[in-house]
C-alpha positions as CSV (number, residue, x, y, z in Angstrom):
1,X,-21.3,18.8,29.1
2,X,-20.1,17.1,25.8
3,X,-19.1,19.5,23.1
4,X,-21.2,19.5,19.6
5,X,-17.9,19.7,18.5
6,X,-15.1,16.9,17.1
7,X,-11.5,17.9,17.9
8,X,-9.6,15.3,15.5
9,X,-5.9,14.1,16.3
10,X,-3.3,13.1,13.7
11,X,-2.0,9.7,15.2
12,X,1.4,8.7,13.2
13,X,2.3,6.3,15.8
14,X,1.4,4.8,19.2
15,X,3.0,7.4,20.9
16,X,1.2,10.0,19.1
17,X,-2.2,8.1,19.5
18,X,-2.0,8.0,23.3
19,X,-0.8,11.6,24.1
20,X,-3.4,12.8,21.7
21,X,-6.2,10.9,23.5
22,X,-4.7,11.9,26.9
23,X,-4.9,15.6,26.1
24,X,-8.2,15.0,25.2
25,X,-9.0,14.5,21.5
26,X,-12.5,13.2,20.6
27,X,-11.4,11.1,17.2
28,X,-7.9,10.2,15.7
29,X,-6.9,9.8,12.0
30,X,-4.2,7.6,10.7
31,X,-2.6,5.7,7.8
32,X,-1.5,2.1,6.9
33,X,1.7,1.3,4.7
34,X,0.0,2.1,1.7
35,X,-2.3,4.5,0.2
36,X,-2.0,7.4,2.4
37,X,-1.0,11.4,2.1
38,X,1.8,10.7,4.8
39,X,4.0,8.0,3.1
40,X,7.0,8.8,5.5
41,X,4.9,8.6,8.8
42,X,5.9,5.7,10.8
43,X,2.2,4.6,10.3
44,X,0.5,1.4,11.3
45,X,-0.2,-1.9,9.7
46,X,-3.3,-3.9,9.8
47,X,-2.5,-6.1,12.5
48,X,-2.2,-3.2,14.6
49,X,-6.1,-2.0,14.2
50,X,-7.2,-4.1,16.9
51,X,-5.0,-3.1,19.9
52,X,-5.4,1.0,18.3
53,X,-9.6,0.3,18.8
54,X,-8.7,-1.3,22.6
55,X,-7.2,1.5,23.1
56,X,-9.6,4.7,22.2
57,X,-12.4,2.3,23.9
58,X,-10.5,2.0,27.1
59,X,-12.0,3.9,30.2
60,X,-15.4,4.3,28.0
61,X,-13.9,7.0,26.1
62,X,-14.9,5.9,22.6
63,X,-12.5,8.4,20.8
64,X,-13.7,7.9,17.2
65,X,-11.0,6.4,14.5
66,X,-10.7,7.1,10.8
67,X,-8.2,5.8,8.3
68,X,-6.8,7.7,5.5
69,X,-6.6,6.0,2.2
70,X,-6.4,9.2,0.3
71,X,-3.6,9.1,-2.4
72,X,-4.8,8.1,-5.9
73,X,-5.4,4.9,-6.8
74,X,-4.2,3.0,-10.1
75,X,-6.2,-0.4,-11.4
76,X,-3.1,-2.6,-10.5
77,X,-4.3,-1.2,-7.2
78,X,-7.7,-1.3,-6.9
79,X,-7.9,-5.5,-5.6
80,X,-5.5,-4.3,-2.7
81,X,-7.2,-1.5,-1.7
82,X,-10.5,-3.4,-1.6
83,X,-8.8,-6.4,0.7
84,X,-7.5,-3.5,3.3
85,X,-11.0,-2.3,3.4
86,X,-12.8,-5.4,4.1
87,X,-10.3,-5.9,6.5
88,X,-10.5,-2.8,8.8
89,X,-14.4,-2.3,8.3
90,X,-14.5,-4.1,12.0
91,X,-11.9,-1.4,13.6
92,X,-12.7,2.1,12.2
93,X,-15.6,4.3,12.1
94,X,-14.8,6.1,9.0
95,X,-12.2,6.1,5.8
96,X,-10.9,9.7,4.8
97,X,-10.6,9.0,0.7
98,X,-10.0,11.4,-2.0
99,X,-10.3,8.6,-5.0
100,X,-13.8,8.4,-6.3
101,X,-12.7,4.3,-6.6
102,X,-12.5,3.9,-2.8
103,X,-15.6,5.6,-2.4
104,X,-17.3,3.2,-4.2
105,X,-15.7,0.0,-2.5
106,X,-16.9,1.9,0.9
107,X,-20.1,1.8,-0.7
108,X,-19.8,-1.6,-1.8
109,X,-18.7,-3.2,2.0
110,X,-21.2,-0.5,3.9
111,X,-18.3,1.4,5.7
112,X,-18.6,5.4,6.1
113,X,-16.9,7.8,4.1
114,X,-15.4,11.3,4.5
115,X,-13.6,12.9,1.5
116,X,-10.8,14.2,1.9
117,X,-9.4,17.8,1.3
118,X,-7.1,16.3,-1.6
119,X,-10.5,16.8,-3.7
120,X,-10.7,20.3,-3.3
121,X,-14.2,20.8,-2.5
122,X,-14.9,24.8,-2.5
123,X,-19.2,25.0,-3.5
124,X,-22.0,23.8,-2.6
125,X,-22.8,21.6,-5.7
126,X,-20.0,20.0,-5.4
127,X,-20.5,19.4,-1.6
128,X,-24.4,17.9,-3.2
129,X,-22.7,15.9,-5.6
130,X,-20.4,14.3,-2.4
131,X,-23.8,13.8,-0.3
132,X,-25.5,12.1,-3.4
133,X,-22.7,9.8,-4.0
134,X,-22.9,8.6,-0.6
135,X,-20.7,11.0,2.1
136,X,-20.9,10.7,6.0
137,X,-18.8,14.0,5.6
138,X,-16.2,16.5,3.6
139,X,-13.4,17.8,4.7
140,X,-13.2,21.3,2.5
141,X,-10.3,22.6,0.8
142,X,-8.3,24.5,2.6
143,X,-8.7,28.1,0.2
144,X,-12.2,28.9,1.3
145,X,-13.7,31.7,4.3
146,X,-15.6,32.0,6.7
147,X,-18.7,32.9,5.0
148,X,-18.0,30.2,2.0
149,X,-17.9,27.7,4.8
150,X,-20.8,28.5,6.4
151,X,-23.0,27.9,3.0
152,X,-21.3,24.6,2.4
153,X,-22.0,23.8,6.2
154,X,-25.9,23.6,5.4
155,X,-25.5,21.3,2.8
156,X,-23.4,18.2,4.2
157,X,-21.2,17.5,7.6
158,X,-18.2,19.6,7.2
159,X,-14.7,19.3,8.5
160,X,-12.2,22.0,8.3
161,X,-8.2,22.1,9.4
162,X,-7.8,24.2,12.6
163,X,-3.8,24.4,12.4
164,X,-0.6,22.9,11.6
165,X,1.5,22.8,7.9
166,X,-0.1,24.0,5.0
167,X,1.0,23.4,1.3
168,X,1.8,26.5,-0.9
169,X,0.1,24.3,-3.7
170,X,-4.3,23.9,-4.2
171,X,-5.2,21.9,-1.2
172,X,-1.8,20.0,-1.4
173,X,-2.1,18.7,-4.8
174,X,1.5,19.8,-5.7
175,X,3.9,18.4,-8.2
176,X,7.3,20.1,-7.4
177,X,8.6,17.1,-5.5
178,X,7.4,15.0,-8.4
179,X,9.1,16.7,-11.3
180,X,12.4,17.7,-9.2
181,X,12.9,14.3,-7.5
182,X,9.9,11.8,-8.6
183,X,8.3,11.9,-5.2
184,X,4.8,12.4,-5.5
185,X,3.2,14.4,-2.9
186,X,-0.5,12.5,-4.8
187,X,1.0,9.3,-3.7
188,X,1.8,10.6,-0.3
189,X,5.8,10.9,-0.8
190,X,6.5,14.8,-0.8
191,X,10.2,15.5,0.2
192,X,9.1,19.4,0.8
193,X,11.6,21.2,-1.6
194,X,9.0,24.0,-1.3
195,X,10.8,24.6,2.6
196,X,14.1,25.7,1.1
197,X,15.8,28.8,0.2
198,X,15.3,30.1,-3.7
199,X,17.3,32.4,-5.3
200,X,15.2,33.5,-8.6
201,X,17.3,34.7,-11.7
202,X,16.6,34.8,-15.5
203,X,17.9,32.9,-18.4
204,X,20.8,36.3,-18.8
205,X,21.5,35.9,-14.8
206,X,20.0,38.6,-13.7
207,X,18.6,38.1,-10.2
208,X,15.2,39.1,-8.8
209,X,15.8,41.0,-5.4
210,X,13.2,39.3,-2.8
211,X,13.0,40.0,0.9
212,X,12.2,36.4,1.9
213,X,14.0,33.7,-0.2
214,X,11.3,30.9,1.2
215,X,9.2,31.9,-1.6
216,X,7.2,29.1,-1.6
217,X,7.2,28.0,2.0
218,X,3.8,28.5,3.9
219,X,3.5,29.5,7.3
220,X,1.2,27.2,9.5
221,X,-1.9,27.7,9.8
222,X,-3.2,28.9,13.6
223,X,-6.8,29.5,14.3
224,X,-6.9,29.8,17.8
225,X,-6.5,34.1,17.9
226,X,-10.0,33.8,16.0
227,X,-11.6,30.3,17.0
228,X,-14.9,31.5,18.0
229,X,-15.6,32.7,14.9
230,X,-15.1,28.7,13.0
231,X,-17.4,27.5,16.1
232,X,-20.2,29.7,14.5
233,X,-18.9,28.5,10.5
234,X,-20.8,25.8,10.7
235,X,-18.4,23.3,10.6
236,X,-18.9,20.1,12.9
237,X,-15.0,18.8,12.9
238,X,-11.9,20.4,13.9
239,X,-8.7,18.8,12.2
240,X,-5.4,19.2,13.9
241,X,-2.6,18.2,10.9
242,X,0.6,16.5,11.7
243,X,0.8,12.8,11.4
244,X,4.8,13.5,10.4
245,X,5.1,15.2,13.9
246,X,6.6,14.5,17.2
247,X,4.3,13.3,20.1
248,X,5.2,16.2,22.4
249,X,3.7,18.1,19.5
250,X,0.6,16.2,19.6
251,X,-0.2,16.6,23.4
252,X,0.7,20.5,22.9
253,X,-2.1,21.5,20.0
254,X,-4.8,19.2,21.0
255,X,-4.7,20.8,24.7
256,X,-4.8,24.0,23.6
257,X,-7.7,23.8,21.1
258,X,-9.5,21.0,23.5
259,X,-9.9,24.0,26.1
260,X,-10.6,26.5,23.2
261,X,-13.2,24.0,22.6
262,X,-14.6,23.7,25.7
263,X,-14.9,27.7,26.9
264,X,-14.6,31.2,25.2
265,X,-10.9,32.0,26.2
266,X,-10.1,35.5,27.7
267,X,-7.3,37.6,26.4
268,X,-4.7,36.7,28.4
269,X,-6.0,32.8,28.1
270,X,-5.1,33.2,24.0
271,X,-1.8,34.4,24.8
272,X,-0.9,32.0,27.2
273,X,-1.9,29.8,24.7
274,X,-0.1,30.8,21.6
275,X,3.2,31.0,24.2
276,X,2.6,27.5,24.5
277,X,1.5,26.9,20.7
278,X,5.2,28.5,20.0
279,X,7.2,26.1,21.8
280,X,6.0,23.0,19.3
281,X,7.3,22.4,16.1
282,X,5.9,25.7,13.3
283,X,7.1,27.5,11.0
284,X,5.6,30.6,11.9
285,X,1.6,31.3,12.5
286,X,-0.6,32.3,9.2
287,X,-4.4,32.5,9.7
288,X,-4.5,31.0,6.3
289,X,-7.7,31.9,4.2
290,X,-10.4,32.4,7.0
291,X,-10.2,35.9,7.2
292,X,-8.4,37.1,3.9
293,X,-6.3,35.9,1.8
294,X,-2.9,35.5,2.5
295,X,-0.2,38.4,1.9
296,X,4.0,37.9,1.4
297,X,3.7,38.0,5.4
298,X,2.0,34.5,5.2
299,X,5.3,33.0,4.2
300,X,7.6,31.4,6.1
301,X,11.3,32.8,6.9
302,X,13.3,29.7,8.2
303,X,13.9,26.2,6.9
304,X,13.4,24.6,9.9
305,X,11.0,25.0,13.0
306,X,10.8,28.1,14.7
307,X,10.0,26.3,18.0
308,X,11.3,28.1,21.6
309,X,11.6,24.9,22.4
310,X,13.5,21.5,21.2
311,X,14.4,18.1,23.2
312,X,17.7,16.5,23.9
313,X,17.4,12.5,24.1
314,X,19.0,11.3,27.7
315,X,18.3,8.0,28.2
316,X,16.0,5.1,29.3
317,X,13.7,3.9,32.1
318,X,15.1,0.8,32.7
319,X,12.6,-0.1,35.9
320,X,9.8,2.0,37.6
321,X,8.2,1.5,41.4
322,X,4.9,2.9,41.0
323,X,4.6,3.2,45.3
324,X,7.1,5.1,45.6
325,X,7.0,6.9,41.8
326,X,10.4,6.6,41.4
327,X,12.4,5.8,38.1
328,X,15.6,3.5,37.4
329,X,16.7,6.2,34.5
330,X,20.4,5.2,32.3
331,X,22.2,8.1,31.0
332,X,22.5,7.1,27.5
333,X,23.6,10.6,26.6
334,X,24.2,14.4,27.6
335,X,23.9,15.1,31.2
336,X,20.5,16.0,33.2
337,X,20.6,18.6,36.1
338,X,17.7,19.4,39.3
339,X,15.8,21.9,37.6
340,X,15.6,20.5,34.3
341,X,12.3,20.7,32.5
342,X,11.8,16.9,31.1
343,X,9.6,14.8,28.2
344,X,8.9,11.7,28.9
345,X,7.9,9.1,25.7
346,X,6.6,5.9,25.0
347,X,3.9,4.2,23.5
348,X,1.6,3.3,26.7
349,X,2.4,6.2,28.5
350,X,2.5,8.6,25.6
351,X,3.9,11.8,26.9
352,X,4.5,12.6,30.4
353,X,6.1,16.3,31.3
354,X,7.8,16.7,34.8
355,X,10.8,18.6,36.4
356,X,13.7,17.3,37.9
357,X,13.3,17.5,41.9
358,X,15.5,14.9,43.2
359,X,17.9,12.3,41.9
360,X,19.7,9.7,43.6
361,X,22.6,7.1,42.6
362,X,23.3,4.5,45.1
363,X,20.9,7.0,48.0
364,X,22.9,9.2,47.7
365,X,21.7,12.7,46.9
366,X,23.1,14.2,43.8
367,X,22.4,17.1,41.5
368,X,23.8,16.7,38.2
369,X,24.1,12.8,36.7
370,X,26.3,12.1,33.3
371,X,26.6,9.6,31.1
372,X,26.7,5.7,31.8
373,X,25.4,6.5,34.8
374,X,22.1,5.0,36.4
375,X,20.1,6.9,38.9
376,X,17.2,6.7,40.7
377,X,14.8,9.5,39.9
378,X,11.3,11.2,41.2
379,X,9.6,10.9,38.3
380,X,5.5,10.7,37.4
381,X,3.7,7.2,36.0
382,X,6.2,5.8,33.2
383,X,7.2,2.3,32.4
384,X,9.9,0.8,31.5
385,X,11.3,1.0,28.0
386,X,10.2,4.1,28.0
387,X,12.2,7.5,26.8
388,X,13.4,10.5,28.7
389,X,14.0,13.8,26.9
390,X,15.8,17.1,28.4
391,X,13.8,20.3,27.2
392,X,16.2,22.9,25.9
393,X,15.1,26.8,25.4
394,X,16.2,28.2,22.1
C-alpha cells in the first residue's frame, strides 16, 4: 500500500540521486550551477535533466523531481533565470523558489511551485497569501510546532524538514559568512563560520566563562524518536536536508525514515535506528522546535561530525563478472582485510554495502591485499569505474 506520505531526498550528485532512490525515496530535490541554497554542492547542469528524469522513471517508479532555484534574485538576473526555467519545464515536476520573481516566471511558463523555507513562512495568512499567489506547496520555516503546523496544514500543502543540519540563524537567512568573509549564505555560498569554536571577551578582555564554546553551532535536527507525532501534523512532505553530504549518508537517512514511513516502529526498532542514524555524518541529534524550543543542550559540541563511523578510500573496480559476482578491485591505497565492512560508490550503482568474505590474487586465496596490488574479490552488483571504501569504527 502506497504511503499518503512524500519522503523527499537531497540529490547533490548522481551518486546521491541513485542511493536515495534505491533506499526508497518518493521525490528528489536538486540544484543547477546557479541560483541555489547549496552553491558548493557538486550540483547538476541542464544537460544533465534528461538522463536524472530517465532515471527516477526507470522500473515505473516515477520518483517525483524538484529543482531549487531559491537564492535571491537581482534584475541582471532575472533573463537567466527565466531561460533555465523554460528550459527544465519538460524534466521537473516542481521548482522550490523563495524569490517572489521566480514565482512569477513559474506562473508565466505554467510550471509548479513550492516556496521554499528561505521565506520563513510561520501563519496561516501568510500561508493564504502563498496559495493566492499561485503555490502547489510551502515548505514552512523551520521555528514553528507541532500544533502551529497543524493550523497551517489546513490551509495549503505543507512540507516540513524531518532531519539533517540546521542554521542557528531564522530559517537560514544568516549573514555571518557574509560580513566575516563575503560569502552569502542568501546566494547559497555559506562557509559555516558558525561550526567553530568562540571564545567571547569584552572590549577590557575580560572573558565570558561558557561551557560549550560552539556557541552558535546547531545540533541536527532528528525526528524519528517522535515521528508519529509529524504524521498526524498535517504535513504532506517529509524533507531529508543534505545536498552537501556524502551518498552513504543519503542511503542511511532515507532508509530509516522510509520504514518509519511505512509502519509504527517499536522501541527497540527506534533504537536500532538511531544506532544506525549515528554512524552518518551529524553533529549531534536536537528535536529542533517540534516539541519545545531549544535549550543550550540543542548546541553542538564538536567541529566536525560526530559519526561512529567514517570511510577510508581503497581503490577501484577495474572489471566486474556479473556470473560469477566477482570484482577486478586495484589497491590505490591503505590495505583491506577478510572481515572488513566495505562502501561501495558510483553513479549507476549508487551505494552498495558488503563485507569482505574472500579475496584472491592470481587464485590464490589471501587474506589481507596492500597497495598496487589487484585482486579478485566477492563482491555484490558494481561496475566498473566504480569506488570501494573501507568502513572504519571511531
Amino acid at each position: 500500500m502506497k504511503s499518503k506520505f512524500e519522503l523527499l531526498a537531497p540529490a547533490g550528485d548522481f551518486e546521491c540521486l541513485v542511493a536515495a532512490i534505491n533506499a526508497g525515496c518518493d521525490a528528489v530535490y536538486f540544484g543547477l550551477q546557479d541560483f541555489n541554497m547549496r552553491a558548493r554542492a557538486k550540483n547538476f547542469k541542464i544537460s544533465d535533466l534528461p538522463k536524472i528524469k530517465k532515471i527516477c522513471e526507470q522500473k515505473n517508479k516515477k520518483i517525483k523531481r524538484y529543482l531549487t532555484l531559491n537564492t535571491i534574485i537581482y534584475d541582471s538576473e532575472l533573463k537567466s533565470v527565466e531561460k533555465i526555467i523554460k528550459k527544465v519545464k519538460p524534466f521537473v515536476n516542481a521548482v522550490i523558489c523563495s524569490d517572489i520573481s521566480v514565482m512569477l516566471l513559474c506562473k508565466k511558463h505554467k510550471l509548479p511551485f513550492h516556496v521554499s523555507t528561505q521565506v520563513s513562512i510561520s501563519n496561516s495568512e501568510t500561508a493564504r497569501f502563498y496559495k493566492k499567489l499561485g503555490a502547489e506547496r510551502i515548505v514552512l520555516a523551520r521555528e514553528l510546532n507541532l500544533n502551529q503546523i497543524k493550523k497551517i496544514s489546513k490551509i495549503i500543502p505543507i512540507e516540513i524538514f524531518i532531519h539533517g543540519a540546521m542554521c542557528v540563524s531564522e530559517s537560514g537567512r544568516c549573514f555571518t559568512s557574509q560580513f566575516l568573509f563575503n560569502e552569502s549564505a542568501n546566494r547559497g555560498a555559506c562557509i559555516h563560520p558558525c561550526r567553530r569554536a568562540y571564545t567571547v571577551k569584552d572590549s577590557e578582555g575580560n572573558e565570558l566563562k561558557i561551557e560549550n564554546h560552539y556557541i552558535f553551532s546547531a545540533k541536527d535536527l532528528c525526528t524519528l524518536p517522535f515521528f508519529e507525532k509529524l504524521k498526524k501534523s498535517g504535513a504532506v512532505a517529509f524533507k531529508i536536508e543534505g545536498r552537501n553530504r556524502e551518498p552513504e549518508y543519503v542511503d542511511t537517512i532515507v532508509r530509516i525514515y522510509r520504514k518509519a514511513l511505512d509502519k509504527k516502529l517499536n522501541k527497540k526498532e527506534i533504537e536500532e535506528s538511531f544506532e544506525e542514524l549515528n554512524k552518518a555524518y551529524n553533529k549531534g541529534f536536537s528535536s529542533g522546535f517540534f516539541i519545545k524550543s531549544p535549550t543550550k543542550d540543542d548546541f553542538s559540541k564538536t567541529e566536525n561530525s560526530s559519526a561512529t563511523r567514517t570511510k577510508e578510500f581503497i581503490g577501484k573496480i577495474i572489471h566486474y563478472y556479473p556470473k560469477i559476482e566477482v570484482g577486478l578491485l586495484k589497491i590505490n591505497t591503505g590495505k583491506l582485510k577478510t572481515g572488513d565492512e566495505i562502501i561501495i560508490l558510483g553513479k549507476t550503482t549508487g551505494v552498495v554495502r558488503s563485507v569482505v568474505e574472500t579475496m584472491e590474487i592470481e587464485h590464490k586465496k589471501i587474506s589481507e591485499a596492500k597497495k598496487g596490488e589487484i585482486i579478485g574479490i566477492k563482491l555484490p552488483l558494481c561496475r566498473k569505474g566504480d569506488e570501494l571504501y573501507r568502513v572504519i569504527k571511531k
